[in-house]
C-alpha positions in Angstrom: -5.0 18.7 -31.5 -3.3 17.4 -28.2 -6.0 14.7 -27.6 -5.9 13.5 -31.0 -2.2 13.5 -31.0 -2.4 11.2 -27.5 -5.1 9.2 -29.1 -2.7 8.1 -32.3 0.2 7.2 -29.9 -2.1 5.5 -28.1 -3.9 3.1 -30.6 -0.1 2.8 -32.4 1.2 1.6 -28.7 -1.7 -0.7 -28.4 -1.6 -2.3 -31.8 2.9 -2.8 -31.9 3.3 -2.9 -28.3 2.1 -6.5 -27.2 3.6 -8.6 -30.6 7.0 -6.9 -30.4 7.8 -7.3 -26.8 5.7 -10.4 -26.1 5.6 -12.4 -29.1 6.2 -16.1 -28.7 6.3 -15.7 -24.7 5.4 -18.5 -22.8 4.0 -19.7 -19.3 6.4 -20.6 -16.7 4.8 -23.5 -14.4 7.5 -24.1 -12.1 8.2 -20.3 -11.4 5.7 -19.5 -8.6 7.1 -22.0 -6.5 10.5 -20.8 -7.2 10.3 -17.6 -6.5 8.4 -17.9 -3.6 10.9 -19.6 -1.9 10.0 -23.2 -2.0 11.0 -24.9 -5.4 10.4 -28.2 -6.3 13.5 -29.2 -7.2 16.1 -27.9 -3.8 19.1 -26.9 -4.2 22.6 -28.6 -2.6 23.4 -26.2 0.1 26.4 -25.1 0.6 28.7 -25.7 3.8 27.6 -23.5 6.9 24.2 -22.2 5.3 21.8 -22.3 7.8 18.0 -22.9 6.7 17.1 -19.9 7.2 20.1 -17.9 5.2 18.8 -20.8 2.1 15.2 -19.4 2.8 16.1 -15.6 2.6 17.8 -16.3 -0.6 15.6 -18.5 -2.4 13.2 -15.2 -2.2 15.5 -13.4 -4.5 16.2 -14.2 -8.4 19.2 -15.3 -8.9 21.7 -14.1 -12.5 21.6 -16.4 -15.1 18.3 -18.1 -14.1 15.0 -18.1 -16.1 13.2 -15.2 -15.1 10.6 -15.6 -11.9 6.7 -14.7 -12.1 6.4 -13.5 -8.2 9.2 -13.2 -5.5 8.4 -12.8 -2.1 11.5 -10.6 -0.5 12.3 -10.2 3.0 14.3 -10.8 6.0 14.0 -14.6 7.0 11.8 -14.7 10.4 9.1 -16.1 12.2 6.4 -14.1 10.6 7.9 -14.6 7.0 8.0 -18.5 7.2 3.9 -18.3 8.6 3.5 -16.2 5.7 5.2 -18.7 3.2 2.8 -21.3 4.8 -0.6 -19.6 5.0 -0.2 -16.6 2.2 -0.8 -19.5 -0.7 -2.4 -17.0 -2.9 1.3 -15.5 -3.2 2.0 -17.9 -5.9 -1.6 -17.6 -7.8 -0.4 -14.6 -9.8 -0.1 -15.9 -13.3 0.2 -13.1 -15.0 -1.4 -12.6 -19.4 1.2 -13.8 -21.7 1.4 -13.6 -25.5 0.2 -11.4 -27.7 -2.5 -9.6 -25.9 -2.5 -6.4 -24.8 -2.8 -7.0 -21.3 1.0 -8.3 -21.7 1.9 -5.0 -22.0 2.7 -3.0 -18.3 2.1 0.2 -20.0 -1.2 -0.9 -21.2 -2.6 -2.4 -18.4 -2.1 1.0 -15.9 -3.3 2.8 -18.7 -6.4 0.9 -18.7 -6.7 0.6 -14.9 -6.3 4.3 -14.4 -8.5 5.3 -17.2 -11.8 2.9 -18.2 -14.4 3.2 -15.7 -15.9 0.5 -13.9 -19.6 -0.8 -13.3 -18.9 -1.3 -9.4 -22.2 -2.1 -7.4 -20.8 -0.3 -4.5 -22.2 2.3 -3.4 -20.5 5.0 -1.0 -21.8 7.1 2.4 -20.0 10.5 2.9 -18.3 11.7 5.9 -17.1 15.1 5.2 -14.9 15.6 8.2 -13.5 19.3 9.6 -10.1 19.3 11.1 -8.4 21.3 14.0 -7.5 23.6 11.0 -11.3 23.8 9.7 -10.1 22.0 6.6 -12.2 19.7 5.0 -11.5 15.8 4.6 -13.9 13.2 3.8 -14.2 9.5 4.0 -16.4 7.8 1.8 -17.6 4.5 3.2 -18.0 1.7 1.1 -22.3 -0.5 1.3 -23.4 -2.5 -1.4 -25.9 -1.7 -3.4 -28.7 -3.5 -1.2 -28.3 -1.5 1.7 -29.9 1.6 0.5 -27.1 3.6 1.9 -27.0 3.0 5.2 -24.0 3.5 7.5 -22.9 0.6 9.1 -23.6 0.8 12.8 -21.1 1.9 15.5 -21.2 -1.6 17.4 -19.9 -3.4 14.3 -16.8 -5.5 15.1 -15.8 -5.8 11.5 -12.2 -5.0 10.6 -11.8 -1.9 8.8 -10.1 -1.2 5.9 -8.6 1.9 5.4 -8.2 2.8 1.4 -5.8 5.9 0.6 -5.9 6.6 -2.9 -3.1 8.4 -5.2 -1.7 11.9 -4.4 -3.6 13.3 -7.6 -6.9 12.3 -6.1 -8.2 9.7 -8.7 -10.8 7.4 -7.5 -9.0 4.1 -10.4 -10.9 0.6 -11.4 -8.5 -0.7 -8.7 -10.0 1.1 -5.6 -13.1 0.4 -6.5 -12.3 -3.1 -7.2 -10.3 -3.5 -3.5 -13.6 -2.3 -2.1 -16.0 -4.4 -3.9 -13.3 -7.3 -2.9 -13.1 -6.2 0.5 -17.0 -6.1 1.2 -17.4 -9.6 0.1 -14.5 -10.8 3.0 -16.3 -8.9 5.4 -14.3 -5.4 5.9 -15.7 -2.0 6.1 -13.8 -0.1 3.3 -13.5 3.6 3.7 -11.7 5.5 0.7 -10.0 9.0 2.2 -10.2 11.7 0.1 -7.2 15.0 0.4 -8.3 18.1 0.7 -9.8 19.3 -2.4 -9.6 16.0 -3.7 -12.9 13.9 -5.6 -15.2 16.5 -4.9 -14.3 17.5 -1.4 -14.9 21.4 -0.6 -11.1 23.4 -0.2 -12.4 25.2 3.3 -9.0 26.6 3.8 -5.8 28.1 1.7 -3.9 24.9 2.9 -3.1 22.1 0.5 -2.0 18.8 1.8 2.2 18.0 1.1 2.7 15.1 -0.3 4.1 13.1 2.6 2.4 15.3 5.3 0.4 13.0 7.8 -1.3 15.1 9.8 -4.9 15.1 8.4 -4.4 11.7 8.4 -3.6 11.4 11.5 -7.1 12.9 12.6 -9.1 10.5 10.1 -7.3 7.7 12.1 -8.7 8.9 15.5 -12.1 9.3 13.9 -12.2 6.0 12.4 -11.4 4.6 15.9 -14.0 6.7 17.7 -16.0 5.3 15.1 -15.5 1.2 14.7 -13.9 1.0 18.3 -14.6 -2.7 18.3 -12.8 -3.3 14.8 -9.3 -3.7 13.8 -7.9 -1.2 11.6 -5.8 -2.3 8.6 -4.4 0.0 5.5 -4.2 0.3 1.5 -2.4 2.6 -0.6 -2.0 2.6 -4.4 0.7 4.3 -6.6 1.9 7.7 -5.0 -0.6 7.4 -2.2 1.7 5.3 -0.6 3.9 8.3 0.7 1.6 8.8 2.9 1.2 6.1 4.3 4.5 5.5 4.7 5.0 9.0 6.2 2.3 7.9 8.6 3.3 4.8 9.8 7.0 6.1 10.2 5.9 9.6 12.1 3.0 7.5 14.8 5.2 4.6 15.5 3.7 1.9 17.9 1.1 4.4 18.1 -0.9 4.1 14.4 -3.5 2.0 15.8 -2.8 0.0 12.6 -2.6 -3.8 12.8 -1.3 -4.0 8.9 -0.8 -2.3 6.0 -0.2 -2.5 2.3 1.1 -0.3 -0.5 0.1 -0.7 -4.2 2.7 -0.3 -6.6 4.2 2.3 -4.5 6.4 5.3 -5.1 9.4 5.1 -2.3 12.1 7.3 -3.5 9.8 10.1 -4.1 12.1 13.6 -4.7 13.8 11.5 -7.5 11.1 10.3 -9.0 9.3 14.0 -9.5 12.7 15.3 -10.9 13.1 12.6 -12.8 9.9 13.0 -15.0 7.7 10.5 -16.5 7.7 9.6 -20.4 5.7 12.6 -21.9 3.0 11.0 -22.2 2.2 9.9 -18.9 3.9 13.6 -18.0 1.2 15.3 -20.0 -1.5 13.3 -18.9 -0.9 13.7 -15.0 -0.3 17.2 -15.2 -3.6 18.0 -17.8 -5.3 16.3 -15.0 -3.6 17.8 -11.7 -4.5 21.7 -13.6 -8.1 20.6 -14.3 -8.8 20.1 -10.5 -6.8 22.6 -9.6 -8.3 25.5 -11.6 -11.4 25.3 -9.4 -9.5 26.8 -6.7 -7.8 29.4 -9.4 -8.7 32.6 -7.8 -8.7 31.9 -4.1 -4.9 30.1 -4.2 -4.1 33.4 -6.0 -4.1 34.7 -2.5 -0.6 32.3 -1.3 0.7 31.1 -4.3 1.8 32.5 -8.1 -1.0 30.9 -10.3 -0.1 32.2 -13.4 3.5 29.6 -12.7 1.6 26.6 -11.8 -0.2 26.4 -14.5 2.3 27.4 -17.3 4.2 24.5 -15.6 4.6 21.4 -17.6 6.1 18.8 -15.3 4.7 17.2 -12.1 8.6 18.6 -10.2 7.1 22.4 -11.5 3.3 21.9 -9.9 4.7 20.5 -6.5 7.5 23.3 -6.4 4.8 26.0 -7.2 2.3 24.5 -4.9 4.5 24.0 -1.7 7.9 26.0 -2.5 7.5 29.8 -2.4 10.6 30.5 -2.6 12.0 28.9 -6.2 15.3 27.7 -4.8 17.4 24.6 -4.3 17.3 25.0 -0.7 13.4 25.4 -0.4 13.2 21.7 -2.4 15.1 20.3 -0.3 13.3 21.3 2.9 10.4 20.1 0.7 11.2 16.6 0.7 13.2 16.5 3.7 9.6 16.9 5.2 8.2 14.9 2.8 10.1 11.7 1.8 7.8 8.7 2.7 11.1 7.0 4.1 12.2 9.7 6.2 11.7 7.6 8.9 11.3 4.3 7.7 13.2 2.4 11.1 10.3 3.6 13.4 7.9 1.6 11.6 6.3 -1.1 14.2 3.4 -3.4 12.1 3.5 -5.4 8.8 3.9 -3.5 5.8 3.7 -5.8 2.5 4.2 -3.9 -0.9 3.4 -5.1 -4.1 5.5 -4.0 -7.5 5.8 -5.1 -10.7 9.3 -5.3 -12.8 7.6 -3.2 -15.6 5.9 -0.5 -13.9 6.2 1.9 -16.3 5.2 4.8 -13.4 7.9 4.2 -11.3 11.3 3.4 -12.7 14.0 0.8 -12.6 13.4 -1.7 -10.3 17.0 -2.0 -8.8 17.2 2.0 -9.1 13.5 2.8 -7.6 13.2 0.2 -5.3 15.0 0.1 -2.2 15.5 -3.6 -1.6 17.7 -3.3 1.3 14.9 -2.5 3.5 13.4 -5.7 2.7 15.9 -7.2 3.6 17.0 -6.4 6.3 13.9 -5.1 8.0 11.0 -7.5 9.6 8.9 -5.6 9.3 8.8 -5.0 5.6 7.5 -7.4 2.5 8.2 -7.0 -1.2 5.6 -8.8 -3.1 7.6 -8.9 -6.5 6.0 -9.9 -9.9 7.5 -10.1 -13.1 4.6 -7.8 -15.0 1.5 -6.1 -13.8 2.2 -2.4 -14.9 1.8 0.0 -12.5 -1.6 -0.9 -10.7 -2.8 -3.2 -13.4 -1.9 -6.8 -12.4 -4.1 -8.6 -14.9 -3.9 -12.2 -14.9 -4.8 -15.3 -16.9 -7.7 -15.9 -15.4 -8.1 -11.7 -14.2 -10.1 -12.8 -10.9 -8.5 -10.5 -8.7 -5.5 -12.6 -7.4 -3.6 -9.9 -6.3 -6.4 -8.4 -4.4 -7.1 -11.9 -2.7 -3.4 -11.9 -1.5 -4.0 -8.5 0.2 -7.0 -9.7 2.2 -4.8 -13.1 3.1 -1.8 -11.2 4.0 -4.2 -9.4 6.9 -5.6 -12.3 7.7 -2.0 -14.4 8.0 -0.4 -11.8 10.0 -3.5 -11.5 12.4 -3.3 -15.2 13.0 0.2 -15.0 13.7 0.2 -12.3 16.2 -2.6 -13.8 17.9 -1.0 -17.2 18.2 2.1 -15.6 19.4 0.3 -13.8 22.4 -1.7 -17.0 23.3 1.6 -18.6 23.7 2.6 -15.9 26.1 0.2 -16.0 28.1 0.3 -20.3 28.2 4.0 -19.5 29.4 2.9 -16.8 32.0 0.4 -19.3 33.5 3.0 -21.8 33.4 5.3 -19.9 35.4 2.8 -18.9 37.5 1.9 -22.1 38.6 5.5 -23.5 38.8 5.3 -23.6 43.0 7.5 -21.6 44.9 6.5 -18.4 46.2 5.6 -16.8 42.8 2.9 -19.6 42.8 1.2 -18.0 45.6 1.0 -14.9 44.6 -0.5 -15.6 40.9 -3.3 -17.9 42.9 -4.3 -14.5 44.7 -4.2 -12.4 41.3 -7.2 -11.9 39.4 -7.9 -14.3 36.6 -8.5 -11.8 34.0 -5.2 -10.4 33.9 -3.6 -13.6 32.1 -7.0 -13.4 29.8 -7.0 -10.8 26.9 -5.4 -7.5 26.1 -7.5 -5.0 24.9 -8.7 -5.1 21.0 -8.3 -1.8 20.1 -5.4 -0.4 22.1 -4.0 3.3 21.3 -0.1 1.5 21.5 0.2 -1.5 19.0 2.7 -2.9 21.7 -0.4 -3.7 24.5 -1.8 -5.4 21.9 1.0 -8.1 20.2 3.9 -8.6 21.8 6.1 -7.7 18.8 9.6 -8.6 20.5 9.0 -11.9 21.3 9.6 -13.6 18.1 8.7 -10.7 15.0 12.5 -10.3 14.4 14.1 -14.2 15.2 
């Protein structure tokens, strides 16, 4: 009786949905431009507005102005202008309009979370045991034409790290980014929790939500791995916590050249007490008890079964997974632990995340998304559409636009970082050869020291140098 019930809201959403919130809407040429920052039509500028206080607002909608299809928000510096210049797939979002339901945010994660996908990739296991003799695995992304084969360890193809959501589902959208990312030459590799798309629970240890320390091991693996390729990230929807939680606890230590997060979850305690629709409530939970009851009788052994799986909200199964003790205090420990932003200023690499206005997963925009850090941090990017749902992003055309600006933002902020340490070096030589007597000592130093740093260094700061001109 549930399902059908679900399945009449569901056809009854897809059939009114579309016409009554989308009816009559149409394109807006002009507003890619606009809200990237460089509109056709400038603006007088005010007395004592520098250009880049006009560029750093131009990212941001203004009141009163027709609404924006994509906004790229951030503080105004040397890496955000190369990224306006070279990111030109930033503005190639044109997202379905009318009355379709692809219009419709709620439709579109729906659909991307839900209908399965035809990908040709295939995927090579790595189950991997941890210091804790937990299980992990990472699942390796060949096409179809290699029969399965692992690529080899000399490989210096950039790796692409894929962290899926907390729950565990393998979406259209994952497989997509890998499909997308094989083509441009990455080696995806999707990690899987403990527990999580068919991976054994070896222990009576369940990953927290914004704990990073299994990840932390996958990282030294994959370097061990791929030492010769750079290491870059993607997380979708709640997934992102971790990452987050990753990136804040290693530092200049993640090994990470760039990252980006998929319509992610920041403010994370509010957003499990909160609750989703009931729907979505319903759905997430029906699925977070199916893989659980697996592991029924042996998490009988640390936790209270029979109260996870009477619970009926996503706040009851994380308290009953991780909080023994059902008090206020005990939550609160939980996501002092736990909150992806917990230490969002030790962040040291690119982070660029990508959210839509009418996520219907996460909230508010002004409520859910903490736009302060964007801008006033370097080293964070808010990719802001207008619609896209939560994961979804269809477009006009639906060729993966979103997915293309992913791969360009790595390849952008590569570029940049490597022009910027050429440079240095240039001006090392320079002052080494300036006469004087610290002339004669750079003639007796060995060449290779003003060369190259090393490619795969275990601090991020030997390999950019990330004070010179990130933050001007």
């Amino acid at each position: 009786m549930d399902w059908l019930v679900a399945l009449c809201v569901l056809i009854l959403v897809v059939l009114i949905w579309p016409g009554t919130k989308y009816f009559g809407t149409v394109s807006q040429p002009d507003s890619l431009l606009q809200g990237l920052g460089i509109s056709q039509q400038p603006k007088k500028d005010k007395p004592g507005r520098s250009a880049s206080d006009r560029e750093g607002s131009d990212a941001v909608p203004a009141a009163g102005e027709r609404a924006r299809t994509v906004a790229l928000i951030c503080k105004p510096s040397a890496l955000a202008k190369y990224l306006l210049k070279h990111c030109r797939s930033f503005g190639n979002y044109s997202p379905c309009v009318g009355w379709t339901w692809r219009a419709s945010g709620f439709l579109q994660s729906v659909f991307e979370a839900c209908w399965p996908y035809g990908s040709p990739v295939q995927f090579v296991r790595d189950n991997l045991q941890l210091s804790d003799d937990g299980l992990v695995a990472l699942d390796w992304a060949v096409p179809s034409h290699h029969k399965r084969r692992r690529t080899s360890s000399h490989s210096t193809s950039p790796v692409l790290l894929i962290i899926p959501n907390s729950f565990g589902k393998i979406t259209r959208n994952v497989l997509k980014l890998c499909e997308t990312a094989l083509s441009h030459g990455y080696l995806p590799a999707v990690f899987n929790r403990r527990s999580h798309n068919g991976t054994p629970l070896t222990t009576l240890k369940l990953q927290q939500f914004g704990d990073p320390a299994d990840l932390r091991e996958v990282v030294r693996y994959i370097r061990y791995q791929q030492p010769a390729g750079r290491l870059y990230a993607v997380s979708e929807s709640t997934g992102s916590g971790l990452l987050l939680s990753y990136l804040g606890e290693c530092g200049s230590s993640s090994y990470m050249t760039a990252a980006v997060c998929l319509s992610p979850v920041f403010r994370c305690q509010s957003w499990f007490e909160k609750g989703l629709c009931w729907p979505l409530q319903w759905a997430l939970v029906l699925y977070q008890k199916i893989c659980l009851s697996r592991y029924k009788t042996v998490l009988g052994e640390t936790i209270q079964t029979d109260v996870l799986f009477s619970s009926s909200s996503l706040c009851g199964l994380e308290e009953s997974l991780f909080c023994q003790t059902a008090t206020s205090g005990a939550w609160v420990a939980y996501w002092e632990r736990n909150e992806p932003l917990r230490d969002v200023d030790e962040v040291a690499i690119p982070v660029l995340s990508v959210c839509a206005r009418d996520d219907p997963i996460r909230g508010d925009t002004q409520s859910t998304i903490p736009l302060e850090l964007f801008e006033t941090n370097p080293h964070f990017f808010l990719l802001l559409t207008e619609r896209g749902g939560h994961c979804g992003f269809s477009t006009q055309c639906d060729r993966g636009a979103v997915k293309a600006s992913l791969l360009e933002f790595f390849r952008a902020t590569t570029d940049f970082f490597a022009t910027e340490e050429r440079a240095k070096q240039l001006a090392a030589r320079r002052r080494g050869l300036g006469g004087g007597p610290g002339s004669r000592v750079f003639r007796h130093r060995s060449v290779s020291t003003c060369k190259r740093m090393p490619a795969c260094s275990h601090n991020i700061h030997a390999i950019y140098n990330w004070q010179r001109s990130y933050t001007r």
